[in-house]
N, C-alpha and C positions, 0 to 999 in steps of 0.2 A: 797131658797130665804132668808131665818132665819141665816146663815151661810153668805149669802154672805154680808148682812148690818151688820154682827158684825164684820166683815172682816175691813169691811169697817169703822165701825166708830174706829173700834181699829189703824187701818193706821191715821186716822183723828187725833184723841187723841195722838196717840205718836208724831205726826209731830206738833204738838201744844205742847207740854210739849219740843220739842226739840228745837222750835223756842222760846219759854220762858225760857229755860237756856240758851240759846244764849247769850236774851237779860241779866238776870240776872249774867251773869258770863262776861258779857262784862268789858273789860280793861277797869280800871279806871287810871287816869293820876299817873305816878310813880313821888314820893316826892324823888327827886335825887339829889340835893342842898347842898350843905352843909354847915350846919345852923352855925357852928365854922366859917367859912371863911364870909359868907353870910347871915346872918341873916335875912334882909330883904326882900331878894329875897327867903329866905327857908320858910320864915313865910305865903310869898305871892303863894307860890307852897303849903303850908297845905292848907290856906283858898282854893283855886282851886278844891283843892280835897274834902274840906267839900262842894264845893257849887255841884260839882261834885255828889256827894251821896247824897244831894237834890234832885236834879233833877231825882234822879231814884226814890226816896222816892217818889216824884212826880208822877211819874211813875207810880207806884204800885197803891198807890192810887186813881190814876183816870182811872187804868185799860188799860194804854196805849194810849189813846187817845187823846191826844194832837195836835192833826193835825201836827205832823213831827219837831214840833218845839222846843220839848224837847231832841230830838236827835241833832237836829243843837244845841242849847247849849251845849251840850254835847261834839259834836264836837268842839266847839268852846273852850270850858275848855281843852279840847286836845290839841291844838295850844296856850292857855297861859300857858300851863304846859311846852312846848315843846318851848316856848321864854325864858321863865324864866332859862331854863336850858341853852340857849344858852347864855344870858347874863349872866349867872354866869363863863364860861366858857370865854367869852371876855374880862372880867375882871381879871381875871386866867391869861387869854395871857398878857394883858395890866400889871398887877403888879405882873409880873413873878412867880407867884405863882404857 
């Protein structure tokens, strides 16, 4: 019985340290801009990505518990990372660049 809860809490522990590097190794937005052509929009793809590492800072701190709402920002820093790179890139198309 002594064998089988250590069995057990050791499946427990590792499926818990695997789902916590998950979250800690989770992609953050890539700064892909280029701050020579774009300044603007390079500047606004860093601060993304500092608010980005907030929010996990966040994270850590209150132990995850956020009620789901620090991951939709998170998501949500994903998709200005991911406009930002398309407007630099329609600007690219538009001034032949």
């Amino acid at each position: 019985m002594k064998t089988v809860r250590l069995n057990l809490f050791a499946v427990i522990a590792l499926a818990g340290v695997l789902l916590l590097s998950g979250f800690l190794l989770a992609e953050r937005p890539e700064r892909d801009v280029s701050a020579k052509r774009h300044p603007n929009l390079a500047a606004a793809q860093r601060f993304s990505s500092q608010a980005y590492q907030r929010v996990l800072d966040a994270q850590r701190a209150n132990e995850w518990d956020l009620n789901g709402h620090a991951q939709k920002a998170k998501d949500q820093l994903d998709q200005v990372n991911h406009e930002l790179k398309e407007a630099a890139e329609a600007s690219n198309e538009h001034h032949g660049h």
